[in-house]
N, C-alpha and C positions, 0 to 999 in steps of 0.2 A: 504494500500500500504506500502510494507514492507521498503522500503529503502528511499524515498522522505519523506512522513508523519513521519519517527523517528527524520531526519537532521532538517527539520523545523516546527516541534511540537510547539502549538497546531493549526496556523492561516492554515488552509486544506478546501477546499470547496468541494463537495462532488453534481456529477449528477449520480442518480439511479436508477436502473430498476427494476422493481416487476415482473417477469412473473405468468402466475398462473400456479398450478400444473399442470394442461393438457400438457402447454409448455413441460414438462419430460418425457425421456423416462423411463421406468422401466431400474433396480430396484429405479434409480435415484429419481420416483416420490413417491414412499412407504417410501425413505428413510426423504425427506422434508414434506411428510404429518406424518409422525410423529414426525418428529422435532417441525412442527408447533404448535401442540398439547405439547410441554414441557412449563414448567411454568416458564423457568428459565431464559428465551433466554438472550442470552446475548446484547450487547451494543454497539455503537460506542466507547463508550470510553474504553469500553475490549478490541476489536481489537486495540486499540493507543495503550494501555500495551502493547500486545503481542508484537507487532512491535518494541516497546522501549525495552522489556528484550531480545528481539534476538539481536540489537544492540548490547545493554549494556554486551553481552555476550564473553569471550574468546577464540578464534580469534569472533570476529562479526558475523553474520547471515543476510545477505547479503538478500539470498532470503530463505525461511522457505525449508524446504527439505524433506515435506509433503504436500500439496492440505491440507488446510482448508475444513472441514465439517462443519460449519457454516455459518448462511445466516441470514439476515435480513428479517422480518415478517410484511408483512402489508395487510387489506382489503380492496377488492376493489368491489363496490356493492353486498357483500356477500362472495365474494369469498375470497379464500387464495392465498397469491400472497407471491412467494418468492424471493430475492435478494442474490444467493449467494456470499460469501465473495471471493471467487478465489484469496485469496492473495498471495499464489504462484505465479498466474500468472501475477498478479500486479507488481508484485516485480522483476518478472523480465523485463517488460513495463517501469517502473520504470527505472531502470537500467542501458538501453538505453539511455534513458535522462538525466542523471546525467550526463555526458560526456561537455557537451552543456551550466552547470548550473556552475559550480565551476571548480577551478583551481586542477591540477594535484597534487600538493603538499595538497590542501584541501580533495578530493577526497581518497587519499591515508593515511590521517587520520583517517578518517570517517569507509572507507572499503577500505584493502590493494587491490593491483594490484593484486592479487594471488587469491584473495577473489570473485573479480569483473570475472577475467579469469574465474573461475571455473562456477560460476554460467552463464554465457554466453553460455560456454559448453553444461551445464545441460538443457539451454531454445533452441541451437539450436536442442539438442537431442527429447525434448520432441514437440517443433515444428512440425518434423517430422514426430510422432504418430498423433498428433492430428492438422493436417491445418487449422481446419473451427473456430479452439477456438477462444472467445472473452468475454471480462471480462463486468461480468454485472453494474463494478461500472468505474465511471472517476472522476479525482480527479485534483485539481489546486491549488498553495496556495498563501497567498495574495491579491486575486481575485475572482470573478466569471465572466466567460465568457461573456460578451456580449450577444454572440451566446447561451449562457443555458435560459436567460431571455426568449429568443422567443418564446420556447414553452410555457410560462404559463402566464396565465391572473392575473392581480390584486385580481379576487375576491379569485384566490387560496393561496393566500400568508395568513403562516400561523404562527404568533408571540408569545409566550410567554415569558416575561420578567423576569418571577419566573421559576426554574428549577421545573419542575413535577418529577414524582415518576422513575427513572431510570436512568434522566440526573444529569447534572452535569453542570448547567449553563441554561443562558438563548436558545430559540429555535426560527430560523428565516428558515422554511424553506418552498417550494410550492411542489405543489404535485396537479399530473393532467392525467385522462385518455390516454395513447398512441394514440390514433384516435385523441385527440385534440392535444396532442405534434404535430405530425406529420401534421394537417393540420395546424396548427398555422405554422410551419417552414415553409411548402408550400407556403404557401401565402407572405411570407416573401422575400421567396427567387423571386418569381416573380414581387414584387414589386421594389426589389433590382437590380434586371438584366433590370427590362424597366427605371428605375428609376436614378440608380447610377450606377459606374463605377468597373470591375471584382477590387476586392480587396480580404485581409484578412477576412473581415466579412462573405464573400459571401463563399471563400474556406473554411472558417470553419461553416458555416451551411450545406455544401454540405457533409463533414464531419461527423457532427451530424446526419445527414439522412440517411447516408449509414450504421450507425451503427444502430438508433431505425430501422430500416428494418429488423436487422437479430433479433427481438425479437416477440414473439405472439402478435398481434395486441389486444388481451385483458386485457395487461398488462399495469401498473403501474407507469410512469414517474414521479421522485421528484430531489427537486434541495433543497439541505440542507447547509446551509451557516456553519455548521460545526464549527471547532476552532474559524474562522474567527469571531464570537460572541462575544471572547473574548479580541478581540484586540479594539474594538468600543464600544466609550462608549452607551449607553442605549441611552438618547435622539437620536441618530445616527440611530441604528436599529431600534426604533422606528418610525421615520421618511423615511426610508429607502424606495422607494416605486420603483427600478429599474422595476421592469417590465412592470408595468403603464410606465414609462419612454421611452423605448425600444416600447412597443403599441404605445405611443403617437405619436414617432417619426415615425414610421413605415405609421401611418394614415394618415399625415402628406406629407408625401413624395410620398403617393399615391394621396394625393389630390390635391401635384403640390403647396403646402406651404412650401418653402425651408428653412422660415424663423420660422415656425414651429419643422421644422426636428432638424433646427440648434439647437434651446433653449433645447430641450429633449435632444438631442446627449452633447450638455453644460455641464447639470445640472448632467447626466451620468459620463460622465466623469471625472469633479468635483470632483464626489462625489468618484467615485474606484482608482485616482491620489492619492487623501489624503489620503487612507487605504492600497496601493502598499509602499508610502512612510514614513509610519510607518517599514517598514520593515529595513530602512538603520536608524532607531532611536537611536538604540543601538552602 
């Protein structure tokens, strides 16, 4: 995401979708199975570059003013599953938001009023052509949703404390069939509506649902804690067990243990106050 992820680099959390190739239509699908096949692919933390030298650029680069042919590479029971990067359209998704997050005098720092005009221009133009677009990645920073936890189970939570051959920092991230995302949110949501009261949790898993829907049901659902790695110490991420948390309380609250729900919902909260409040440290 071209214009949020450059302003508050590197604490970014990252929800992602794999579709597999079948998902594409030609030539779309010839072009990412041979992408898939290069040896070179790039990285999360290439896309953070790109995004920082369009910034860092004279006037700024607001939103890239090109579509990314880049995408993220993952398997899923044999298959090849791709995540394209769309950060064009990100960046202008983005964009929107920025409005809502910093002061006008901030904002106008960062990326002039002429800068922001144009590219708005450029997103209702291309709106236009293309209605049904939707970006295969979501992104938060400071945080992860509440609502991302739901889809995935403790046993998919997946830690390395030592960077492997491509990163650049520790790895805390889950990663989980689409058929269990979507039925894990299912259940969630039904337990939430006999259970507790319409709230933010509930519009934003309604949210989330409406979006894994418009993706191939053979594809690829991961939640990657991203920067946010770098901001907590090790014992922290280590210990970090949020989706156990979010299950705990969810089973809890279907079983009519309110005193259950509460500790989980506690210990959750707790825990993502202290990591939102690193952000006002500086």
């Amino acid at each position: 995401m071209s214009v949020v992820s450059s302003v508050l680099v590197p604490y970014t959390s990252y929800l992602r979708v794999y579709e597999p190739l079948a998902a594409f239509a030609e030539p779309e699908r010839s072009h990412w199975a041979r992408y898939a096949r290069r040896g070179d692919l790039p990285t999360a933390q290439d896309e953070l570059r790109r995004s920082l030298a369009d910034l860092a650029s004279t006037p700024p680069v607001g939103v890239p003013a090109h579509e990314s042919g880049d995408a993220f590479v993952a398997e899923l029971d044999g298959v090849v599953c791709v995540c394209p990067w769309r950060t064009r359209l990100r960046g202008w998704l983005a964009l929107e938001e920025l409005g809502g997050m910093f002061p006008a005098n901030v904002l106008d720092a960062v990326l002039p009023a002429v800068v922001r005009g144009q590219a708005a221009a450029d997103h209702q133009r291309w709106q236009r052509r293309h209605p049904d677009a939707r970006p295969w990645i979501r992104t938060t920073v400071w945080q992860v949703p509440v609502r991302w936890f739901v889809l995935f189970g403790d046993e998919e939570r997946e830690y390395r404390p030592v960077a492997g051959e491509g990163e650049e920092g520790p790895v805390l991230r889950y990663r989980t069939p689409m058929v269990e995302a979507r039925r894990r949110l299912a259940r969630a949501l039904r337990t939430l509506r006999e259970n507790a009261p319409e709230g933010p949790l509930i519009e934003g898993l309604v949210d989330v649902g409406r979006w894994l829907e418009e993706f191939h049901p053979r594809s690829l659902v991961e939640l990657d804690y991203g920067g946010l790695v770098h901001a907590l110490p090790a014992e922290q991420l280590a210990g970090d067990r949020s989706a156990a948390d979010v299950a705990e309380g969810l089973t809890a609250l279907r079983d009519g243990d309110d005193e259950g729900a509460e500790d989980a919902y506690a210990r959750l909260a707790e825990r993502w106050r202290a990591v939102r409040d690193r952000r006002f440290t500086n």
